[in-house]
N, C-alpha and C positions, 0 to 999 in steps of 0.2 A: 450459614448459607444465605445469600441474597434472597429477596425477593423475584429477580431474574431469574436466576437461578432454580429457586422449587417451582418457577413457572415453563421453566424450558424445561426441567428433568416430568412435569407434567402432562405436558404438550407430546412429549416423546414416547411417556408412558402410555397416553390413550392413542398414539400411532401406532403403539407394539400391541394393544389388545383390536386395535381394528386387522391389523395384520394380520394376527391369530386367525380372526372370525373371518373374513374372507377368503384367507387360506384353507381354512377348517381344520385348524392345526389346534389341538386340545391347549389352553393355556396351564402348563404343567411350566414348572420353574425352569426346568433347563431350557425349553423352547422359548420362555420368555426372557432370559439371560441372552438367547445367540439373537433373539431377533430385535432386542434391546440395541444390543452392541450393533448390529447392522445398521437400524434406525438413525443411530447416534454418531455413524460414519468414523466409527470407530475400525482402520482397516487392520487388510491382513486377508491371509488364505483363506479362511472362514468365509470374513463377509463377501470376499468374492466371489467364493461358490453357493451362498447364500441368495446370492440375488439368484442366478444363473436357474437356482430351483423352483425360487418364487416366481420367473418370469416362465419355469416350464408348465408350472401349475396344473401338473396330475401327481395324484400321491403326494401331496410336498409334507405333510406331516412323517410320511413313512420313509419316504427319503433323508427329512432332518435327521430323525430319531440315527436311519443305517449310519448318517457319514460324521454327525456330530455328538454325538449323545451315547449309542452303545459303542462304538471303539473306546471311550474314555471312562465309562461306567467299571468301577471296579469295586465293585461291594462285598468282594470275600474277608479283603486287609481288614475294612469296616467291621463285619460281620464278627468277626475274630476276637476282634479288640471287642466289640460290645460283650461277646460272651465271656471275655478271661476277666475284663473289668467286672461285670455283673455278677462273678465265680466270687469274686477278691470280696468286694463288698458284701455279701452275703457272710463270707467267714468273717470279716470284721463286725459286720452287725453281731453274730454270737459272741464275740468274744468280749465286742464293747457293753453288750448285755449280762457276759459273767462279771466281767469286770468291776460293772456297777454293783450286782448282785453281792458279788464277796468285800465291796468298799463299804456298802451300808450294813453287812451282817459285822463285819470289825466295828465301825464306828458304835453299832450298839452293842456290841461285848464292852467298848471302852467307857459306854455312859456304864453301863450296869455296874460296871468293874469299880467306875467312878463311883456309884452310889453305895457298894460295898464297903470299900476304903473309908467312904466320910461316916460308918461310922466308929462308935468310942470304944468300941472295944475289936481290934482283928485276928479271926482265927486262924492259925497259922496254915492251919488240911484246907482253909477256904481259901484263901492268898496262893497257896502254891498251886489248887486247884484253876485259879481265876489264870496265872501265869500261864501254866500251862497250856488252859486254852484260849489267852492271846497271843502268844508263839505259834499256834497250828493255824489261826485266823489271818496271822502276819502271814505266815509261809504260803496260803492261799492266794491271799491277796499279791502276795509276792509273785508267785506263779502265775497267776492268769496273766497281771500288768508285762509279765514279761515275757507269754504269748502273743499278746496283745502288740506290745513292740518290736518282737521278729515280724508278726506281720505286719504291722505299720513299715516298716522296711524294707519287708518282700512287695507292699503295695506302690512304695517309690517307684522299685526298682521295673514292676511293672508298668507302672504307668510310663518310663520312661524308654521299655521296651516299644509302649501301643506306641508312644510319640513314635519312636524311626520307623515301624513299620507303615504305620500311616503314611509318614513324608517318603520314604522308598512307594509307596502307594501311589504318591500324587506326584511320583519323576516318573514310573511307573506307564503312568495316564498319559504322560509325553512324551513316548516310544513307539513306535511303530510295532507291531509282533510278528510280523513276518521278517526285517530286516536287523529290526533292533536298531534303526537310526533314527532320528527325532521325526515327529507325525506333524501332520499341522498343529495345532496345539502345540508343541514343542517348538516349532518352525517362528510361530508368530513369536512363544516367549523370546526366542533368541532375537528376534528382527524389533521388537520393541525395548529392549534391551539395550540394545547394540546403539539403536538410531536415540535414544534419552540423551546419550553418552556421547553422542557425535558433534555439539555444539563446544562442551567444554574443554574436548581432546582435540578436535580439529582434527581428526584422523580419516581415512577413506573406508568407505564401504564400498563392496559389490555383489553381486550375484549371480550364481550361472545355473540358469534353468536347464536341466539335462532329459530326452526323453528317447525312449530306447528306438529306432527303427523298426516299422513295420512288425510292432510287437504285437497288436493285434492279430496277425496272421501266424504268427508264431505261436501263440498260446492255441488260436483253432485249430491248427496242423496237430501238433503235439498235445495237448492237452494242459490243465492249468496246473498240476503239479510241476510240471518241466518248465509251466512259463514263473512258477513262482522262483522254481530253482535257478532258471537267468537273471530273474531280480536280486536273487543273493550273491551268483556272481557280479554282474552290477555293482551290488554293494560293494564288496570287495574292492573293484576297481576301483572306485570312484575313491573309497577312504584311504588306500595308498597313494591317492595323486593329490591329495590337498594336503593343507599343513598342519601341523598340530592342534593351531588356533582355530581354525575352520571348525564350521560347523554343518553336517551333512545330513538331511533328510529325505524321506519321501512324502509328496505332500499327495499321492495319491495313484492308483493305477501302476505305470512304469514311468511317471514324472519323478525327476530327483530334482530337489536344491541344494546348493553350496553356496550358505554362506561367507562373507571373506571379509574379514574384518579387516581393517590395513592395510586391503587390495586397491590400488590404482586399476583407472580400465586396462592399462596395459597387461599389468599383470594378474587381473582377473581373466583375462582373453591365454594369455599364457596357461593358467588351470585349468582353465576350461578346454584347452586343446591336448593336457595334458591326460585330462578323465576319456576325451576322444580317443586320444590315444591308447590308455588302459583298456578302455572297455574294448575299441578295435580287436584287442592282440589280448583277451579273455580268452581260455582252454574253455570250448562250448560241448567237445565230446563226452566229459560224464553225464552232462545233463541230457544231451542230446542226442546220445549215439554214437559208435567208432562210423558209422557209415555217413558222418553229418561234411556237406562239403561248405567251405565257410564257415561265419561267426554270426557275430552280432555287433551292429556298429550303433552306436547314439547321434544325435547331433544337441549341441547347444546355442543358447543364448543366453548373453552377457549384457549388462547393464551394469554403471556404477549409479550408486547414492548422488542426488541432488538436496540442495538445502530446501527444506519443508517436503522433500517427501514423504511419505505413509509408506509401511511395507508393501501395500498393496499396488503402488504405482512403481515402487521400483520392479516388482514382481511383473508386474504387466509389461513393459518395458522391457526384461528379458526375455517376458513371454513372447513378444512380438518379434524379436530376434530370432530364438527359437523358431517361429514359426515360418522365417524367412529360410534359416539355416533346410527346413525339410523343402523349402520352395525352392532352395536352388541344389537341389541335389544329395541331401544328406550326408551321413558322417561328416560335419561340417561344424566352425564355430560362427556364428554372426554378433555382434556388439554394437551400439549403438555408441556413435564420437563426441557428439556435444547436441545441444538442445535444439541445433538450428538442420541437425542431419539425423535424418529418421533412422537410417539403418547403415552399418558399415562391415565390409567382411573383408578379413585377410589373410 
């Protein structure tokens, strides 16, 4: 690493502990990881809603912790594996303990045996005796080493259990649990992913910020279990109108994303009208009542990838779409044409 280099990652570093202290955000490792990565203009849905807390500045440490830290804490997988590891080890320490124990009681039957033998005259009751029990010392030794090696085996097999449960742990962390569609966390892996990948394939990206109509009054009329159960239908919709490659999240509330890997804006505005459409023509009466008149409609905003964007600017970008689409009337798509025209709707 330069000398530039450990002076910038420096510089950064005592910006994230001033951060901390005037926030009054406890300097705990996760909060200094998220507000590292903010400092460092490192984007994405995080650092966007990151500022957003720091410029609310009440609670901002209780805040960090709800929307970045405990939805992705998942310390049971952890928990698990430290207890079955710690079970494992434990039976191999005894046994690598007997093991030893029954290796040095043979090797000194075999000195003794040996000092028997060297001398000039052998007694035949003392030879078949000495035989005898270095055959029962063999069989011992034989038997533990071969305890010893089922569980050296079952401990592979184990550790290679913790590995998947761990990493199903840490895909886990990038799910959403109310929809089961990728969370922010999930959201940014896919968009820094995608965009690494965009210079040497020369392929398109876009995005369609989705957000439900007049959801907040939905969820006060009815309550939040009916409004979580619209989210699911939501879901629903949304993952039957994209395409296999698509990648669908929620990054929060009743905002959806659709990523679109390969999508031109045409045909990002195309899906984006498509989930309009699903979500439109969504069956809202289990959730809602046989007596419910209407549905529930979304509106979107659409953005394609430009060269050097951040996820975070193409997400703003849709966002401002979006946020045109509720200005002129909802259930609506709006998309944005080229860099010299702020907003386009068709």
């Amino acid at each position: 690493m330069s000398l530039a280099a450990i002076d910038l990652s420096a510089s950064q570093g005592a910006a994230v502990l001033g951060l901390l202290e005037r926030a009054s955000v406890p300097p705990l490792p996760s909060f200094y990881r998220l507000l590292y990565d903010y400092v460092s203009g490192v984007g994405g849905l995080m650092s966007n809603r990151v500022g957003d807390i720091l410029e609310e500045g009440e609670a901002v440490g209780d805040k960090l912790y709800a929307e970045f830290v405990a939805p992705y804490e998942n310390n049971e997988a952890i928990d698990r594996a430290i207890a079955r590891i710690t079970s494992r080890l434990k039976t191999l320490e005894l046994l690598i303990g007997e093991s030893t124990v029954a290796a040095e009681r043979h090797a000194m039957s075999l000195r003794r045996a040996s000092a028997e033998f060297a001398s000039a005259e052998l007694d035949p009751m003392l030879l078949r005796d000495w035989i005898v029990r270095l055959e029962a010392a063999n069989r011992t030794l034989r038997r533990t080493n071969g305890k010893l090696e089922e569980e050296l085996k079952a401990a592979a097999l184990e550790l290679e259990a913790t590995r998947s449960a761990l990493e199903d742990s840490r895909e886990s962390s990038k799910r959403d649990a109310l929809t089961g569609l990728a969370n922010r966390a999930g959201l940014d892996f896919a968009f820094r992913r995608l965009i690494e990948t965009m210079g040497s394939h020369g392929t398109s990206l876009s995005c369609a910020v989705v957000d439900i109509d007049h959801f907040k009054a939905l969820n006060d009329t009815y309550g939040h279990p009916v409004g979580d159960e619209v989210l699911r239908i939501a879901t629903r919709a949304l993952l039957a109108s994209v395409r296999p490659a698509d990648i669908v999240g929620r990054s929060g509330g009743d905002e959806f994303i659709a990523v679109l890997p390969g999508a031109d804006l045409s045909a990002a505005h195309s899906i984006g009208d498509n989930i309009r459409a699903a979500i439109a023509s969504s069956d809202v009466q289990m959730a809602l009542g046989q007596d419910t008149l209407g549905g529930i409609t979304a509106s979107v905003g659409v953005a394609q990838y430009r060269p050097g964007d951040t996820a975070k600017a193409l997400i703003d970008r849709a966002d401002r779409c979006l946020y045109r689409a509720k200005q002129n009337g909802r259930n609506r798509v709006e998309s944005v044409t080229d860099p010299t025209a702020q907003y386009f709707h068709t």
